[in-house]
C-alpha angles and dihedrals in degrees: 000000000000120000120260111239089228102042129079114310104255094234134004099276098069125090111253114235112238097222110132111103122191086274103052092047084053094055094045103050089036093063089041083057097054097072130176080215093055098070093057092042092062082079081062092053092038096063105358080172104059082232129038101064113213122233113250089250084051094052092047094044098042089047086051087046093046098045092053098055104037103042085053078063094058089030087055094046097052085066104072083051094057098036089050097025085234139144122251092253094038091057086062088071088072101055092027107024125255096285105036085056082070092075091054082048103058090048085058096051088049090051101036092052078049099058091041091062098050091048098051086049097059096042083056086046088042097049088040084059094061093035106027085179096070120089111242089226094064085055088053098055095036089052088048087048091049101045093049090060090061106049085057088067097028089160096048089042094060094041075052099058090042100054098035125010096042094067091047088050095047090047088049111048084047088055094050084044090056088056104033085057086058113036102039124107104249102268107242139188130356143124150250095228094105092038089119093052091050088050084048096052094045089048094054088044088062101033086058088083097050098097095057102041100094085049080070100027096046067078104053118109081223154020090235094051095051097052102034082052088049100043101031089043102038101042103050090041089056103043090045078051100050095039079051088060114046087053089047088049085048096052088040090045120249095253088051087053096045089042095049116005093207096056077084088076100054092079093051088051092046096061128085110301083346095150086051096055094033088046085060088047084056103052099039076059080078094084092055090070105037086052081054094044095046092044085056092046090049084044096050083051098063091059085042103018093171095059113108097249088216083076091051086042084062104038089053100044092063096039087054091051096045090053087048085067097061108015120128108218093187093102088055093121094040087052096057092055086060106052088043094059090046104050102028102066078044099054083049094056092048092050108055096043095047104042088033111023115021097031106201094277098066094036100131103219094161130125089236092045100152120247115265098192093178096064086072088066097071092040086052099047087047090056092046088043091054091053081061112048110032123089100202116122111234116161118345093235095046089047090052086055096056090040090050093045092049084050099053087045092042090236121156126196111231111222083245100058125117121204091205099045079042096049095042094041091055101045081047101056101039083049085059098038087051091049096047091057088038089056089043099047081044083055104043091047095053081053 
């Protein structure tokens, strides 16, 4: 299979094409908005507490808030990708040191395998919900099969969904709006208690995508056109998703929901030419899970980065697909709280040392890059600092041990507290304050 002029490089060393126009990044990252998972995920939103249920203005609120924040963040971190025409791990090299960023990309590979596979398991549910007679295992397979194909050709994927699916997505989720408006119970009561979980929740649920913006936006003719097409695109297309699906758990009923996720999708299929216009929502998911499977595949080149990525597309297709088939999605909140506390502090990191410290022209990409050590410190601090803060149940042991933590310090969480503002805001400042010494002591040694 030879190489298209215009398509990734097939290892490192190749030059990436600059392609992407504003368009094109839209399109992209408003696709990746519009989520399967996100309809369930508005019963997530609704009550991130298990407990304290949000008022309709608070959801929505709390989904627009969310998405803002957290999708500056993704859009922030594509720049450094454009500007540098790396991928998102490679750029690592540059704040850790080439082999220190091994141990954030591992922790990419791990949670992008995992998205994959929960992708791959709605679009199966999802599917099983238009043509019960099919085996979900068969969808599984056919959506693997699918999505590999399309992280051969990542470049002519993404002018694909601009030209073509876009427009189906946009008409359908219109359509399902026209209906939902009509046919919901009026949404009651509530309250805005748990509004910074929910934040919380909606933030994870972008940030989720930050450490693979710069493998898209390493494409990007521009800086401007990767982050107005991250944060214009995804953000619409999630909060229109997440607005979708508290009006669909409503229709479906909340318990149906918490007791089965995909009993969210039986109120899109039931109304007029429902299984046409969801059918289109299943197979745009698609590009969930070829972002995921490419992301792993960039991931995976900056540990071999001589290995034709066509070969890793492969391998991890069908090991995506093999964990699908056997993959529990019950922890999916939990999951998201996770991968929140991991990558935020680091975006943060990255951030300040790139935008303030290090500026595009002095960013060391390079496979010897040496190790910087103290740049774990404020990665550390930030994760510590979102078990904190934040207030959104994960796993009953790992929430003792915070709460345990918060009671030895005599620390106490304020209802308004954030564990990813927290956890951003304190990476960020001990990355100033230890840029700052480390200017001074530059300084004081060249006297």
């Amino acid at each position: 299979m030879a190489h298209v002029a215009d398509e990734v490089p097939l290892t490192l060393d190749g030059a990436p094409p600059k392609t992407l126009g504003v368009l094109d990044q839209g399109a992209l990252w408003a696709n990746l908005g519009v989520s399967l998972l996100g309809f369930s995920g508005a019963l997530f939103l609704l009550d991130p507490l298990g407990n304290a249920p949000l008022s309709l203005a608070g959801a929505l609120v709390a989904a627009l808030v969310g998405s803002l924040i957290g999708t500056a963040m993704v859009g922030l971190s594509a720049v450094p990708g454009t500007r540098t025409g790396q991928p998102a791990m490679v750029l690592l090299r540059g704040l850790f040191g080439a082999k220190i960023s091994y141990v954030p990309t591992v922790l990419n590979i791990v949670q992008m395998l995992g998205w994959g596979a929960f992708e791959l398991w709605v679009i199966a549910k999802a599917a099983t919900a238009i043509f019960g007679g099919v085996p979900y295992q068969v969808w599984v397979i056919v959506a693997g099969v699918l999505t590999t194909a399309l992280t051969i050709w990542p470049l002519g994927s993404i002018r694909l969904l601009r030209r073509y699916v876009t427009v189906g997505v946009i008409i359908s989720m219109v359509w399902f709006a026209w209906f939902f408006l009509n046919e919901a119970p009026t949404y009651t009561g509530g309250s805005w208690t748990a509004f910074p979980a929910a934040v919380d929740y909606v933030i994870a649920l972008s940030v989720s995508w930050v450490p693979m913006a710069a493998d898209f936006a390493r494409h990007s003719r521009s800086s401007r056109a990767a982050f107005t097409g991250v944060v214009g695109g995804y953000t619409l297309a999630q909060v229109a998703c997440l607005g979708l699906g508290v009006y669909a758990v409503a229709i479906a009923g909340s318990a149906a929901v918490t007791a089965d996720s995909t009993a969210v999708f039986a109120p899109f299929v039931a109304v007029p030419l429902g299984a046409l216009f969801f059918g289109i929502l299943v197979l745009r998911e698609t590009d969930q899970s070829f972002a995921n499977v490419y992301s792993t595949t960039m991931s995976l080149q900056n540990l071999m980065p001589r290995v034709d990525r066509r070969v890793f597309s492969v391998a991890i297709g069908v090991l995506t697909v093999a964990i699908a088939l056997v993959v529990d999605v019950t922890s999916y909140g939990a999951f998201l709280g996770v991968i929140g506390a991991v990558f935020v502090p680091m975006f943060a990191v990255l951030a300040v040392d790139y935008f303030v410290f290090a500026r595009a022209g002095h960013w060391n990409t390079a496979e010897d890059a040496p190790s910087r050590w103290s740049m774990l410190v404020p990665w550390a601090l930030g994760f510590v600092a979102y078990w904190l803060t934040t207030s959104t149940p994960t796993v009953a042991a790992w929430d003792g041990i915070w709460a345990g933590l918060r009671d030895a310090i005599g620390f106490t969480r304020q209802p308004w507290m954030n564990g990813a503002l927290g956890a951003a805001l304190v990476a960020a400042l001990v990355t100033l304050l230890a840029g700052a010494l480390t200017g001074r002591s530059r300084r004081a040694v060249r006297r």
